[in-house]
C-alpha positions as CSV (number, residue, x, y, z in Angstrom):
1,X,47.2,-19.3,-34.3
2,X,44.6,-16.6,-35.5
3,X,41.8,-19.0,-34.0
4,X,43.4,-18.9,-30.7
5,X,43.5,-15.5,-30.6
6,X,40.1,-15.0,-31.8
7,X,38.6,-17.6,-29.0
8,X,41.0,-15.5,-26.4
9,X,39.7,-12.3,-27.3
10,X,35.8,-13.4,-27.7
11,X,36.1,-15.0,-23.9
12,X,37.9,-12.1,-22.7
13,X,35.6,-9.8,-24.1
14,X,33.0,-12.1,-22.6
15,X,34.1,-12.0,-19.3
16,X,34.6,-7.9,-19.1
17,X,31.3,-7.7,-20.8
18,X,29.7,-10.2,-17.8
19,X,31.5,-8.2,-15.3
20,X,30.1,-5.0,-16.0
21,X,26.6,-6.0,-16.4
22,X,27.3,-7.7,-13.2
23,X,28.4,-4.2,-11.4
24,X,25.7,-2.0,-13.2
25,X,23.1,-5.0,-11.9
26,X,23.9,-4.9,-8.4
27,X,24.1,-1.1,-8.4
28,X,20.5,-1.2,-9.9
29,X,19.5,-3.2,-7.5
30,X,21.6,-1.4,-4.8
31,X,19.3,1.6,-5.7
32,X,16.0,0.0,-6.0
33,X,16.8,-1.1,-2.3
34,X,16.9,2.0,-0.6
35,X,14.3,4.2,0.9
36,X,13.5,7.1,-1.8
37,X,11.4,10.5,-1.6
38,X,7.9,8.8,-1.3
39,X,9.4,6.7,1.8
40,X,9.9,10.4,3.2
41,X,6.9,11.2,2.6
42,X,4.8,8.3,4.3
43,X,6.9,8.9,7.5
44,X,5.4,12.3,7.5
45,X,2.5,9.9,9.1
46,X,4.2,8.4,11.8
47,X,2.3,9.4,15.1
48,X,-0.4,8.7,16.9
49,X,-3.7,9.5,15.6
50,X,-7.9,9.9,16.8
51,X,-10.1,7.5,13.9
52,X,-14.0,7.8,13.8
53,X,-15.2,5.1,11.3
54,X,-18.1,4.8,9.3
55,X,-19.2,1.5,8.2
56,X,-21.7,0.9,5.3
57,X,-24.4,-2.0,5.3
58,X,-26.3,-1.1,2.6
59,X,-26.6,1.6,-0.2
60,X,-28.6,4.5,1.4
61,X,-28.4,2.7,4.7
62,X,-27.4,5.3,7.5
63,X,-23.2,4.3,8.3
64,X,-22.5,2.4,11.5
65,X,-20.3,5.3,13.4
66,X,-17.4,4.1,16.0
67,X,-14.3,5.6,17.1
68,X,-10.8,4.1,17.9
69,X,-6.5,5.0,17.9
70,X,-3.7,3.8,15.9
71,X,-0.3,4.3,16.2
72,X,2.0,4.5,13.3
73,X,5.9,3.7,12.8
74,X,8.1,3.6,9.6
75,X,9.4,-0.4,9.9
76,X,12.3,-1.9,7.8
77,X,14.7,0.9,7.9
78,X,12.5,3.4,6.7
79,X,10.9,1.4,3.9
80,X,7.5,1.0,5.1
81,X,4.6,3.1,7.4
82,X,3.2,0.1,9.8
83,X,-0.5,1.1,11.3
84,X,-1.8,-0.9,14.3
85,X,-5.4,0.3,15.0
86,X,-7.9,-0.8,17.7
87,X,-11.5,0.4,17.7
88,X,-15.1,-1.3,18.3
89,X,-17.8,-1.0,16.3
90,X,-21.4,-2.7,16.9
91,X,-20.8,-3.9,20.8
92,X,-17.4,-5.9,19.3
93,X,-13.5,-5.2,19.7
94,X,-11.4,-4.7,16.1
95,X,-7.7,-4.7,15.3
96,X,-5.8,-4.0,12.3
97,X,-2.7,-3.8,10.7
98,X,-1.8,-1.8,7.1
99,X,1.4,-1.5,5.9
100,X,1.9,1.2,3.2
101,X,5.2,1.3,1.2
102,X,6.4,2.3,-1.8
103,X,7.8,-0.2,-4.8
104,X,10.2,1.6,-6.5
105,X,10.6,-1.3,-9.5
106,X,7.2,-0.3,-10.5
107,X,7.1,3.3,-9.4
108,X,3.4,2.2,-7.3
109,X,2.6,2.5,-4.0
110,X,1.2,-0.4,-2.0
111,X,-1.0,-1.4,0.7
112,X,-1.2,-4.3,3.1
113,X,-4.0,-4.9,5.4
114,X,-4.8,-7.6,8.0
115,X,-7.8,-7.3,10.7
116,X,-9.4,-9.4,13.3
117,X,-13.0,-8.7,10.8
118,X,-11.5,-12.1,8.8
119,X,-8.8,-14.7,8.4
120,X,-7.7,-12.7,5.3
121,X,-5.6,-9.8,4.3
122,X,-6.1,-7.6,1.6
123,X,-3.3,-6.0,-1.2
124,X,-3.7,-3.1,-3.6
125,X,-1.1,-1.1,-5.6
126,X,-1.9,2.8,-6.3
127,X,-0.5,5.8,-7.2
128,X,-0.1,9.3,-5.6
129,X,-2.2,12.7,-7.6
130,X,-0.4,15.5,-5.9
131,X,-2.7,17.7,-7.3
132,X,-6.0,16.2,-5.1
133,X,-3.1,14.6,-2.9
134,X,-5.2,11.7,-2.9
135,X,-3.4,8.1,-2.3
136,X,-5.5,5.6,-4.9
137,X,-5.2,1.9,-4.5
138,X,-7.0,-0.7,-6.8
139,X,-7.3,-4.4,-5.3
140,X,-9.7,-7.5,-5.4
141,X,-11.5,-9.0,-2.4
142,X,-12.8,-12.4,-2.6
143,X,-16.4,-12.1,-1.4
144,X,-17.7,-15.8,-0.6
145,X,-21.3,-15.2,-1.0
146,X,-20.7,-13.7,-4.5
147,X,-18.2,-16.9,-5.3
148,X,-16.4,-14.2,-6.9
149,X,-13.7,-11.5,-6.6
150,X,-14.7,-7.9,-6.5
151,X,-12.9,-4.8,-7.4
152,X,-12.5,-2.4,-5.1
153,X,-10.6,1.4,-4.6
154,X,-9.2,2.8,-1.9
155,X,-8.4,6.2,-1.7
156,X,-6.5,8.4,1.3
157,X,-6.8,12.2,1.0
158,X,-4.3,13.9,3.0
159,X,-5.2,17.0,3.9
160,X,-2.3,17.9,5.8
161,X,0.0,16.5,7.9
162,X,-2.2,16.2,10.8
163,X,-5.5,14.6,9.1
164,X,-6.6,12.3,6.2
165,X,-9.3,10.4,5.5
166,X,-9.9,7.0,4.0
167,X,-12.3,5.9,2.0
168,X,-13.2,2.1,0.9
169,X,-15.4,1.1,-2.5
170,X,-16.4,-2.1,-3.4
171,X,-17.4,-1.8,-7.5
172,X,-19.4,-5.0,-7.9
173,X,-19.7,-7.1,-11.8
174,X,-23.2,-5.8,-11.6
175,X,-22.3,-2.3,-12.3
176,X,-23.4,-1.0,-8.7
177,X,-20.4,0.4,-6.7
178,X,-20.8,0.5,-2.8
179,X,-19.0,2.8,-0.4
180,X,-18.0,0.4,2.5
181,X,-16.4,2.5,4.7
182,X,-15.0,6.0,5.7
183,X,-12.3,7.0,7.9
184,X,-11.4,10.3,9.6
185,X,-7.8,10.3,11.2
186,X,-6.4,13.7,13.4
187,X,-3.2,13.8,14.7
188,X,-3.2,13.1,18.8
């Protein structure tokens, strides 16, 4: 009889003990699904904004200057700032796509880029430095006549809510790092 009693309590303990992690699981994840303060903060950017770009053939090489729009819009209840640029630089048309979010399981933002430069996107993770507010993302790029990946950083300055800038730099397995391109946004 004792062993009855012992397997009744051991399962019933085993089943109150499954439930609970069960409920404190789902409310974790219940928590890491909803929109937090840095989700906020990126909607801050929703609008439509003036770009002039800089693009970078060459170290010392004077930039390539255009200018184009984009219009940004939190997507996904809140969850992520969608960018949907157009511009033209060197006589040809460009469009592009980011999509900036926040992960809160690892506490990093992250960026997602697609344009009509390549049949490729791009994806970096970063963090926020309040005190330059400065948005840094790392990433690789696959560069085909390298047969290699390269590491770059991106970094976003806000310096208020009505202008950042963007900043692109490839560091290549040579040592050399190569800014790549610069972007000026103002609110419209």
């Amino acid at each position: 009889m004792k062993k009855i009693i012992s397997l009744f309590i051991i399962l019933t303990t085993g089943v109150l003990f499954s439930q609970e992690t069960d409920q404190s699981m789902q409310q974790m994840y219940m928590e890491l699904a909803q929109p937090g303060d840095e989700h906020d903060w990126l909607s801050k950017y929703s609008g439509n904004w003036e770009q002039n770009y800089k693009f970078y053939s060459a170290p010392g090489a004077p930039p390539v200057e255009s200018t184009g729009k984009a219009t940004a819009e939190m997507i996904l209840g809140n969850r992520f700032l969608k960018s949907t640029a157009t511009g033209n630089m060197m006589g040809m048309d460009i469009e592009s796509i980011s999509i900036l979010g926040f992960d809160k399981r690892f506490k990093k933002f992250t960026l997602d880029g697609y344009d009509t430069m390549g049949t490729y996107g791009i994806h970096a993770e970063g963090v926020y430095l309040k005190d330059s507010k400065t948005l840094r993302f790392r990433g690789k790029n696959y560069e085909p006549a390298m047969k290699e990946y390269v590491d770059y950083t991106m970094k976003f300055v806000f310096h208020d809510e009505n202008s950042y800038s963007v900043e692109l730099v490839f560091h290549f397995p040579n040592g050399n790092d190569m800014k790549i391109m610069e972007i000026e946004s103002k609110r419209i």
